[in-house]
C-alpha positions as CSV (number, residue, x, y, z in Angstrom):
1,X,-3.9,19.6,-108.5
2,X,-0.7,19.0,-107.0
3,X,0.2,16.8,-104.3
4,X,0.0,19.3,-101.4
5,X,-2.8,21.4,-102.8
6,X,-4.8,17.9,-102.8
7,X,-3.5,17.1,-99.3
8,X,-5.2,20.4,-97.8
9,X,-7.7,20.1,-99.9
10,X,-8.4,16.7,-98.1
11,X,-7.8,18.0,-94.8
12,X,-9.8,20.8,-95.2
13,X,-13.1,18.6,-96.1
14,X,-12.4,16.2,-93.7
15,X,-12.1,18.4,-90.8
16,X,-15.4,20.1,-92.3
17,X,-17.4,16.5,-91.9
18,X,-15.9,15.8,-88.7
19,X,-17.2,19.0,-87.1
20,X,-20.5,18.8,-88.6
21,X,-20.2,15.2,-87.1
22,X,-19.7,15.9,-83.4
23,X,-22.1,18.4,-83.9
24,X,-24.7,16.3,-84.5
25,X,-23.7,14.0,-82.1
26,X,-23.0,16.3,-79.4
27,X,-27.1,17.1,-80.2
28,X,-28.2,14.1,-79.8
29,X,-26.1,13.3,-76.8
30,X,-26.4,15.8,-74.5
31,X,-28.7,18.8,-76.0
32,X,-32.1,16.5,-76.8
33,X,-31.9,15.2,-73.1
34,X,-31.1,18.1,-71.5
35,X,-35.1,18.7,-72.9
36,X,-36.0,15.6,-72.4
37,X,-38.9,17.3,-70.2
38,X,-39.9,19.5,-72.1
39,X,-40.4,17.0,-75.0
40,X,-42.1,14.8,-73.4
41,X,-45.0,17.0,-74.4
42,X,-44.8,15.9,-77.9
43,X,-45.6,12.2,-78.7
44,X,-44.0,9.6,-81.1
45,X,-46.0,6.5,-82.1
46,X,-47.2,6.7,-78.5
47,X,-44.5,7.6,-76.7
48,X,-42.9,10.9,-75.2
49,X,-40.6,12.3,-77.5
50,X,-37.9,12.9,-75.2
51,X,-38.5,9.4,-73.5
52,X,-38.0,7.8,-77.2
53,X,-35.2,10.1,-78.2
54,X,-33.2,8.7,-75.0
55,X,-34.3,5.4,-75.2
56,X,-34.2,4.8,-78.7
57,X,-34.0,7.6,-81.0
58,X,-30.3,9.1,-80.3
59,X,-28.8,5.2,-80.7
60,X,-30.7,5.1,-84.4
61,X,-29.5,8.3,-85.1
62,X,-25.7,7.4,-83.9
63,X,-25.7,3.9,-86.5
64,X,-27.1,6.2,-89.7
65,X,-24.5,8.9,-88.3
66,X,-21.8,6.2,-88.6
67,X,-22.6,4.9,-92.2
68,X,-23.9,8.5,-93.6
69,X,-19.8,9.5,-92.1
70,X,-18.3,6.7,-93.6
71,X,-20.0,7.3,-97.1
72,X,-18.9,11.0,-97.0
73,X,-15.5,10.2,-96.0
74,X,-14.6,7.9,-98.8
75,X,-16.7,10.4,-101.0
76,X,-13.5,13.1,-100.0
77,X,-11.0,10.7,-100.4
78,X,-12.1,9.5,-104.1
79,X,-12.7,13.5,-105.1
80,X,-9.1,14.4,-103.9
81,X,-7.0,10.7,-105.2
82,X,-7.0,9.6,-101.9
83,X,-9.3,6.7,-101.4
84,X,-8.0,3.0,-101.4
85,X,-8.3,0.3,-104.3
């Protein structure tokens, strides 16, 4: 590939991962307590769904989110010759 074929190849995964990101975060930032009521009807080892997903849930999804990101990312930039030594 050449150098700018590679470059928008690069761009065009990245961008790719970063809205399937903020997606998933916007999900478990707003969407999952906007029903927080509603699953509250479910229950997690003992506790309302929605009450674990705001108190506990969305934060252990956001730290996997970060390293599952980071792992893709460098992922791209190995595939295209753009990841660091």
């Amino acid at each position: 590939m050449s150098g700018t074929s590679q470059r928008v190849t690069h761009w065009n995964r990245t961008k790719r991962l970063m809205i399937v990101t903020l997606v998933i975060w916007f999900v478990f930032s707003f969407v999952v307590h906007w029903f927080a009521n509603a699953l509250n009807s479910i229950s997690f080892l003992g506790f309302p769904l929605g009450f674990y997903m705001a108190a506990q849930g969305s934060e252990i999804i956001f730290v996997v989110l970060i390293f599952w990101f980071a792992r893709m990312q460098h992922k791209i930039d190995q595939d295209t010759g753009f990841a660091e030594e």
